[in-house]
N, C-alpha and C positions, 0 to 999 in steps of 0.2 A: 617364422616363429612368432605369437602372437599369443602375449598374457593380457588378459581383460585385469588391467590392475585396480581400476576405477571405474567398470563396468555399472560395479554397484552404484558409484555416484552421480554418471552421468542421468540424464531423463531420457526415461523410456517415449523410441519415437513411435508419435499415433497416425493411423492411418489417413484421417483427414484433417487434425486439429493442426494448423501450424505451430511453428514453435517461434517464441516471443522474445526478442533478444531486448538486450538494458538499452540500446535506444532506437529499438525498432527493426523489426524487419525488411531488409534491402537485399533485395536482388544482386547478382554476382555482374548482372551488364550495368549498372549505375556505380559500380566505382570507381570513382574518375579522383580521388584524393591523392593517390600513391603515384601516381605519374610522375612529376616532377620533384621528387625527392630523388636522395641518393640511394636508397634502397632498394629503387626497382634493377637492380642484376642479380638480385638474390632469386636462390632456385624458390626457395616460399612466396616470393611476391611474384616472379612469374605464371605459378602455378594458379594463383590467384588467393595466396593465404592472406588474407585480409580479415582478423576475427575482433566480432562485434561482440567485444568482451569489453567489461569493466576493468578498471584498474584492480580492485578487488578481487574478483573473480579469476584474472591474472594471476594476481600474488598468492591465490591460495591455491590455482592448479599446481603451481610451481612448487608451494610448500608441502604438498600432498607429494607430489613426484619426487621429490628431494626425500623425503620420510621411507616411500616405500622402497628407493634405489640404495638407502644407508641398509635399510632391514634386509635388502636383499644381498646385500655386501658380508651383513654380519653372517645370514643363512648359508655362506659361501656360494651364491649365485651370481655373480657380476654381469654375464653375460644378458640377467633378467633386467637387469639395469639399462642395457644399451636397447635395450627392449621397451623399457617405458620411457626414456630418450625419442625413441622413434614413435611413442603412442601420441607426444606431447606433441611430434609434429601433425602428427595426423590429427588431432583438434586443434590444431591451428593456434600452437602458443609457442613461443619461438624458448628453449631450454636456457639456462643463464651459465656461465663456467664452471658452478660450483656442482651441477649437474653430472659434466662429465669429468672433473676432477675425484668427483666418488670412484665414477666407475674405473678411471684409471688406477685410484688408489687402490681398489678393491679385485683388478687384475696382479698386481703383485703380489696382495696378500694371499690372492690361492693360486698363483702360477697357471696365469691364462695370459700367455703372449697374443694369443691371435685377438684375444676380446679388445687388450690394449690397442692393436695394431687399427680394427674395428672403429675405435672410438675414435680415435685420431682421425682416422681416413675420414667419418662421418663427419666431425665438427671441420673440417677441409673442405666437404662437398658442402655445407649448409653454409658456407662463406664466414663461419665463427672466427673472429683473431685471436687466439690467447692471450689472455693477459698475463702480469708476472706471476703471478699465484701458480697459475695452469701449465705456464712454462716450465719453472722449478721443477711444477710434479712432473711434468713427462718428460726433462733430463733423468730425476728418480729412476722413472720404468726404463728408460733405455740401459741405466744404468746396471738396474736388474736381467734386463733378457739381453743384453748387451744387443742393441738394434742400431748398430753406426750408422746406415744410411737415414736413417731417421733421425736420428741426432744431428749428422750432420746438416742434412735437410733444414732442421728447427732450428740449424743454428745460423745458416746464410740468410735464412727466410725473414725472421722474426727478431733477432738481436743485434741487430746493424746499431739502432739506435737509442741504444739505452745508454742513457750518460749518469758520471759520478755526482755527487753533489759537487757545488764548489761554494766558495764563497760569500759570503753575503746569501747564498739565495736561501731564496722561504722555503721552509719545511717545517710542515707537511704543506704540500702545496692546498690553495683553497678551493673548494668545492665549486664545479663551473655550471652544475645545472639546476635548478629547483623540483620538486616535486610536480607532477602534471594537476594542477587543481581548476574547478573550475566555477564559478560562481553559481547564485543563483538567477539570476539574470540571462548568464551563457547560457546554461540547462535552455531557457525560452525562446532566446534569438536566433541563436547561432544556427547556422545547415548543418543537420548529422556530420557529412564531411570534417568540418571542422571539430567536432567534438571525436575526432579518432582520435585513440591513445597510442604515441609510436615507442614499442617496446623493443628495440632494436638493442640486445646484448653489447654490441660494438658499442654502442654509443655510453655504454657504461666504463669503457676502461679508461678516459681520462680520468674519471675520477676514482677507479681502482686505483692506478699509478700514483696517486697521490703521495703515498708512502714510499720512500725510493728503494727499490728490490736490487739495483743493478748490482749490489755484492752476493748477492744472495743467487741470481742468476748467474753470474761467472762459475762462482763455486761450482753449485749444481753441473751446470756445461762440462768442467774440470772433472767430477767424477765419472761424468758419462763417458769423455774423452778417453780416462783413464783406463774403466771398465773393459773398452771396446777396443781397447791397445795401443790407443791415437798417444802415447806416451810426447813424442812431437808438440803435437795441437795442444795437451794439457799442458805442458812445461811453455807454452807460447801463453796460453789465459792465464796460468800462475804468476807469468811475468808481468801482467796488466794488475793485477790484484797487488800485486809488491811496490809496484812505482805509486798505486794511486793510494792503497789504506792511508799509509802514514800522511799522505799529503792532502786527504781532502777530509773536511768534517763527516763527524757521523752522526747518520740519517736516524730519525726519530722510529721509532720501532710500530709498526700496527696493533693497537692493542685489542686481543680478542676477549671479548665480553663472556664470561663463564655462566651458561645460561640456569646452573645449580644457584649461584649467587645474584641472580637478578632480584631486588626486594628486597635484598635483605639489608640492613643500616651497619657501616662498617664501625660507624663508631658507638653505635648500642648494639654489641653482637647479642645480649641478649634477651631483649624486648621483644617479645610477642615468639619466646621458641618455642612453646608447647602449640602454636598455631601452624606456623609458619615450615618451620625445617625439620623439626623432629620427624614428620610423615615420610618428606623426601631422604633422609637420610640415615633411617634406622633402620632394621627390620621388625616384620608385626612383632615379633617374639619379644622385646626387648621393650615393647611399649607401656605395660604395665609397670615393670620397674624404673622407668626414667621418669614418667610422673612425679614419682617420688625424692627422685634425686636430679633434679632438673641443673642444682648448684655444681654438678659433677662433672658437669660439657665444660669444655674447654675450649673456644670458640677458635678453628684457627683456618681466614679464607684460603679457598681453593685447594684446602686439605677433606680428608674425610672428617668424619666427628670423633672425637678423641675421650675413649671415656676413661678416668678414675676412678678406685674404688670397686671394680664392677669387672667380674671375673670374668664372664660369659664375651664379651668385645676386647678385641685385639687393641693394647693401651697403646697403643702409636701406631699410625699409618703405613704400608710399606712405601719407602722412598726412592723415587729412582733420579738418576745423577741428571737426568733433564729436567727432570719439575724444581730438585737445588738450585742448581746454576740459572736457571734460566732458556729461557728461547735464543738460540743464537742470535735471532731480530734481535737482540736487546743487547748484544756485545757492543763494547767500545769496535771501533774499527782497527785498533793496535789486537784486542782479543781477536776480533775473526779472522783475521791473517793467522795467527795461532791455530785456530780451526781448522781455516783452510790448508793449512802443513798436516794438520791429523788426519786429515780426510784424504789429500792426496797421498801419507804415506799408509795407509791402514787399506789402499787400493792399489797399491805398485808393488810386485813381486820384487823381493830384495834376493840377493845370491848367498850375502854374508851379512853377518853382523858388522862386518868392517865397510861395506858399504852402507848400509843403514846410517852406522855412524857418522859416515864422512858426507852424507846425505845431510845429515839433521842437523851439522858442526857447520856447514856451505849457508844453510838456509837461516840457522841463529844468529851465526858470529857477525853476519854483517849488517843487522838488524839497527835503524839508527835512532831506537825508541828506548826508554824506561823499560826492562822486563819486570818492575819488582813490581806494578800492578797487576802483573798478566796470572790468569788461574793455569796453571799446567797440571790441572790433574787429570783431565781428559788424553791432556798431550801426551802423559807419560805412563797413562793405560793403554791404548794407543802404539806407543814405542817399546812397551814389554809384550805384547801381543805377538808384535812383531820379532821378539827376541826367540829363535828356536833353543831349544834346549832344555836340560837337568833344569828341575827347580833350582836345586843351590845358585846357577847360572843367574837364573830370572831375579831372584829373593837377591844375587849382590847387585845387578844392573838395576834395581828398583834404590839399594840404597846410596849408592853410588850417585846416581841421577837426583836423590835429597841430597846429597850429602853438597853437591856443587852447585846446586841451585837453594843452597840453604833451606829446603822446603820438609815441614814434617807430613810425614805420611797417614796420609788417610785412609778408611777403607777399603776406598774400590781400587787405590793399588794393587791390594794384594788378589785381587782374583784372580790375574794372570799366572800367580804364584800357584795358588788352588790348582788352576787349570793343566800348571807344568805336573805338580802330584800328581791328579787326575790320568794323566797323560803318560808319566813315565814310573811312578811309583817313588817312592822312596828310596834313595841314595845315601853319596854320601853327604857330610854336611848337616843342612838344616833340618829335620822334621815337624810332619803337619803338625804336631802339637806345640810346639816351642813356635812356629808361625801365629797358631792361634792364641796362645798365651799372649805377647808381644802384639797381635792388634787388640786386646781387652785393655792392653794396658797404657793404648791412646786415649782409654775413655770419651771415643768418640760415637756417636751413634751406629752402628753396620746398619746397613741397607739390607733388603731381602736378597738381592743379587750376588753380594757377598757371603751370604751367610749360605746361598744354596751353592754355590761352588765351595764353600769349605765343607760342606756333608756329602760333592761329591769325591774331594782328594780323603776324607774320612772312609767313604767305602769301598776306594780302589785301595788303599793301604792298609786292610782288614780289620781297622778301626770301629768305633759303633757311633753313626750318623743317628740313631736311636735316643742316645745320653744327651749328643749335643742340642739334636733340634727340640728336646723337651725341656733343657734349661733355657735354650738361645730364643727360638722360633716360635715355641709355639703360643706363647700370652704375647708378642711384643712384636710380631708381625703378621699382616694380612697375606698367610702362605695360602698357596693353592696343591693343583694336584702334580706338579711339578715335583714338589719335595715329599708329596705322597710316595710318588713312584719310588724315586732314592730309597726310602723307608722300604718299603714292599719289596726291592733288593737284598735288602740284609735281611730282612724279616726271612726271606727265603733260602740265603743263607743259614740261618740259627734255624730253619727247620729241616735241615739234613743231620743234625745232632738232634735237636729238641723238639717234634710237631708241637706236642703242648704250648711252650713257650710260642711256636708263630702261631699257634691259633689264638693264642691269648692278644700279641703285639695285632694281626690283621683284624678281629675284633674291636681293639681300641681304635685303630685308625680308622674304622667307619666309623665309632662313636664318635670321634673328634669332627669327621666332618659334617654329621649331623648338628651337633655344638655348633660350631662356627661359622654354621650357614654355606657350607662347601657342596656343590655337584659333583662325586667323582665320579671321575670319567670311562668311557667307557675302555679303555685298554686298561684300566687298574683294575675296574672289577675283572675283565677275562684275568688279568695277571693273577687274583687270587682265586679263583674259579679254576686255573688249572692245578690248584693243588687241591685242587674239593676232594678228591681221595683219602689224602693226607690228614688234612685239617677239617673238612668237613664246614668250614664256613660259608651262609648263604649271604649274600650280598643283596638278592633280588625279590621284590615283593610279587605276589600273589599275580598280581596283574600283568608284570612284564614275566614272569614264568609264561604264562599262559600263550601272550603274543609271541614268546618266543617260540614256543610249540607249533604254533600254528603256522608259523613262519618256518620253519623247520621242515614239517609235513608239508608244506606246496613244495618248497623247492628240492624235495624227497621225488615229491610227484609229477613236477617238470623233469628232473634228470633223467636223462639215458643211460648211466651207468644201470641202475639195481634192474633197467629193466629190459638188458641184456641175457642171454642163457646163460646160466652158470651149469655147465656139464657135471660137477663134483655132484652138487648137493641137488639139484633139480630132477620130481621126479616125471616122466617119461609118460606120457598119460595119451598122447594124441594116435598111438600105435594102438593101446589096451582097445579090444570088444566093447568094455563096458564105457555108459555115459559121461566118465569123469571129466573128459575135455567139456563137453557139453553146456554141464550143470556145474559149476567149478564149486558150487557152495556147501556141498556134502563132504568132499575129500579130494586134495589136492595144496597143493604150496600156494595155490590164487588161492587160500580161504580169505572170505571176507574179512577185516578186524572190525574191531568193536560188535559184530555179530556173534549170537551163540550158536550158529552151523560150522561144522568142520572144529579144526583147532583155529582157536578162537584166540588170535597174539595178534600185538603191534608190531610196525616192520623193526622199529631201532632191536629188539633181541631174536628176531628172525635171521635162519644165515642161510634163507633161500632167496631168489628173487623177489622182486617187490609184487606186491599185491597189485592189482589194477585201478585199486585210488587207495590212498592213505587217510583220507579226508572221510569226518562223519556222514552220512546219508541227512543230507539236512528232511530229517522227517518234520511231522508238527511239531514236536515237544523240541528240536534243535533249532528249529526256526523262533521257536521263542524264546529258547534260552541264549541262543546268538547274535542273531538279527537285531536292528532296531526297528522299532515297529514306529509304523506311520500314522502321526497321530493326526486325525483328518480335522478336530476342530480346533486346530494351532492361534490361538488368538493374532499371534504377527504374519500369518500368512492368510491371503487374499483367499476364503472360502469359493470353491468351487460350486456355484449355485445350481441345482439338478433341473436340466429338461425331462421333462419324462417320457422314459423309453430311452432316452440315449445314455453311452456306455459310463459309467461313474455316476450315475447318478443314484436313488434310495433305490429303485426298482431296479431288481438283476437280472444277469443278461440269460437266457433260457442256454445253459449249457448241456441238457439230454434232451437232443432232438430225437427224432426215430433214423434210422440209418439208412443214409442215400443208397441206392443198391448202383444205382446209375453212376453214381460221379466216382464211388467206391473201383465201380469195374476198369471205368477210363483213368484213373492213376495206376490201377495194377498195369494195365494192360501198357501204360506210358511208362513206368518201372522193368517190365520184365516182356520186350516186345517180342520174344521168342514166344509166348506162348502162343 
């Protein structure tokens, strides 16, 4: 497999120009500089990768290859990714971890084990070490494709010796190499040799490590262990993590740079916004009126832009319970042991609830820290999740667990609750609306995560998710097509009584997502396209109608179904005296469509077999109205300058010759050598 991903940017090579590298041109038998380094067992330096690249030229291959393997991640391709992985080797630039930490990451998110397996194998053959970042994520993947030998692999391999902080020592540890610079003087004395730049990825992770990961790698280890059944080996790392949190400081957390908020001055948010942030963080639509109302921002980092006043933007962000709290990096080490318990139980099958319990009661009671710092809301979303059963069950285990930990409940408790509705319906006990009344009346903010598990216990209990999400959701959070669909449930509901009414509700809801800057997706528009009978509403413009036609008609015309016999309806014609097999365009079920010979139909209300193409005859007048025509004096493309007499050129080629009789004879006679 092989994508030209930067085809476009390399230089086109000439046939006799050489090509001029940043410090000259050297031959592959004069490099004698890599010998005596530690790098010649690498398969790249044997093979002879030794590339007379700038530092520059380096960091921006690398930056270009990291851009197109993110884009190829989001495209749902990953496997393109390990693709321009292996392009970077072939120009001779050695990939950096964050390379193939994409593509790992981006093997999980569309469920491509082998890609993962792939990437690994490859950064194994190319002599790459993982550092802690790389690690972490491929305990993740094993954790998802459950790959024990692999795990385990990574784990005798690579973690031997990763140690706790202790005492006294520095953290973060200090930076041990400086940047490769070189004077100007170097530039003139120095032998080529000496001025290579050694871009050896390994030699960056002492100063990756800087930041100490070892709790963070345990954990991760611990889920994979757990995933993969090693229940043993996990309950063996959990017991490393218990003796050392409490007893050794905790490590300074990595802080990642939000590349949205680069520039910008935290303590003048809002000096120079009409310049600066407004472009990146609005949409066009919205620009005319924020001119205006510039006083209206409310400035808050590493949020979206938050507007007042101003109907058209959602007045508050939607928030999820990771950007609140925090990056686990950032726990105290008493909080990530807390973590660590949520993540090992939220992956270990429990039998009962009376084991959960006597689980969680083993792991708290003998805790020999403060718990009245610790946030347990994670913890005890987490342990309602885990709780089978009746809502009323879930809704007392939620208040039961406040009620002995003194803690008031938040939001995202109650989704489990939601989820029990969702799940089982309404009982006896508690109902969804006396749930939802009683979290309004924490006066706490709900998150969008909340708020769409209660419109879904809303539309399994034949409620109307409809009322809610236009008082709750729709000015006050950034919803998407998620709580579209919910909507489009009920909507389809209320039009087995009412069409009117859902033509009216499935209307609004494409106006809304028009308004708030929404793509719906494409299972919601077929979701309302299958009632186009009913309701009659179009979802689709002009132009995808069209492609979709056309797209239609090939794979009409590829299928071997229609162009099977059908003995009912098909008429008989290759027995008749007369020409009808023959000439099929006078009379017959092959009548041509789009022709006025024969009856003149398209195949979709035909219920005879398929025509012999479904497709226009691209004559001239289709050719023009279809095609793109090629526009021969394209200013950005290289003019084809005319020899004359040769083919492209002003003068055309003599297409009515007089008719060879001779060469005519020798293809019949090569055609049809009976005669």
């Amino acid at each position: 497999m092989s994508k030209a991903t930067w085809a476009h940017r390399l230089p086109t090579p000439h046939p006799f120009k050489p090509v001029f590298h940043k410090y000259g041109s050297v031959p592959r038998s004069k490099v004698t500089g890599w010998e005596a380094t530690s790098m010649e067992n690498y398969e790249h330096v044997k093979g002879g990768m030794v590339a007379m690249k700038s530092p520059a030229q380096v960091r921006n291959a690398r930056m270009h290859a990291l851009q197109s393997i993110q884009a190829d991640v989001l495209a749902g391709r990953p496997l393109w990714g390990l693709d321009t992985i292996q392009t970077l080797y072939e120009r001779e630039i050695q990939p950096t971890h964050d390379h193939y930490r994409e593509v790992l990451i981006g093997s999980v998110k569309w469920d491509e084990p082998q890609t993962a397996k792939d990437c690994w194998a490859l950064m194994d053959r190319q002599g790459l070490m993982p550092d802690d970042k790389t690690l972490c994520c491929f305990f993740e993947v094993c954790a998802a494709f459950k790959l024990k030998d692999l795990a385990l692999q990574a784990w005798n391999r690579y973690c031997n010796e990763f140690q706790f902080l202790e005492e006294g020592e520095e953290d973060p540890k200090p930076i041990t190499r400086t940047k490769h610079t070189l004077s100007r003087d170097d530039h003139y004395t120095l032998p080529w040799w000496k001025k290579q730049w050694h871009y050896d990825p390994n030699e960056d992770i002492p100063d990756s490590h800087r930041y100490n990961r070892t709790r963070d790698i345990y954990s991760s280890a611990m889920t994979a262990m757990l995933a993969c059944g090693e229940v043993g080996l996990a309950d063996q790392i959990l017991s490393v993590l218990e003796a050392k949190l409490p007893t050794t400081p905790t490590p300074i957390g990595e802080p990642v740079v939000d590349p949205n908020l680069v520039g910008a001055d935290h303590g003048k948010p809002d000096e120079g916004l009409e310049k600066k942030q407004i472009r990146f963080r609005i949409p066009n639509i919205y620009l005319f009126t924020l001119r205006r109302k510039t006083r209206g921002i409310d400035w808050v980092p590493n949020h979206e832009w938050v507007m007042q006043e101003h109907q058209l933007l959602p007045s508050h962000p939607a928030r999820s319970r990771d950007s609140e709290h925090g990056d686990p990096r950032f726990y105290t080490n008493e909080q990530y042991l807390i973590y660590s318990y949520e993540k090992a139980m939220r992956y270990r099958t429990w039998e009962s609830k009376e084991e959960l319990d006597a689980w969680v009661e083993s792991k708290l009671g003998g805790l020999g820290f403060d718990l009245g710092e610790i946030n347990w809301e994670d913890f005890v979303v987490a342990y309602l999740e885990k709780v089978k059963g009746p809502p009323g069950a879930v809704y007392n285990a939620m208040h039961d667990w406040c009620e002995e930990k003194a803690l008031r409940p938040v939001p995202a408790m109650y989704i489990p609750v939601f989820k029990a509705f969702a799940e089982h319906g309404e009982g006896e006990g508690v109902t969804v609306g006396e749930v939802i009344k009683e979290l309004r009346r924490t006066k706490l903010t709900i998150d969008l995560e909340t708020h769409t598990a209660a419109m879904r216990a809303l539309l399994r209990v034949g409620k109307s998710p409809h009322q809610y999400f236009v008082k709750n959701v729709l000015r006050s959070c950034k919803w998407g097509n998620e709580q579209i669909s919910i909507l489009l449930q009920e909507y389809r509901r209320i039009g087995d009584e009412d069409p009117e009414l859902q033509k009216k509700h499935c209307e609004r809801a494409y106006i809304w997502c028009g308004r708030y800057n929404i793509e719906m997706s494409e299972a919601n528009k077929q979701y309302i396209e299958d009632d186009y009978d009913r309701i009659g509403v179009q979802v689709r413009n002009k132009e995808e109608l069209l492609v979709w036609k056309m797209k239609r008609q090939h794979n009409l015309k590829e299928s071997l179904v229609p162009k099977m016999p059908n003995p009912v309806m098909d008429r008989v014609t290759h027995t008749l005296s007369t020409s009808d097999h023959i000439n099929p365009e006078h009379l017959s079920q092959w009548a041509v469509p789009y022709s006025n010979a024969g009856r003149s139909f398209t195949w979709e209300h035909s219920p005879h077999s398929a025509p012999a193409t479904t497709l226009k005859d691209l004559t001239d007048i289709n050719r023009l109205r279809y095609l793109p025509q090629k526009n021969l004096f394209s200013p950005w493309k290289n003019r084809n300058f005319f020899t004359p007499g040769a083919a492209g050129s002003y003068k055309p080629e003599r297409t009515h010759e007089k008719l060879n009789i001779n060469r005519w004879l020798e293809e019949t006679n090569r055609a049809f050598p009976g005669n």
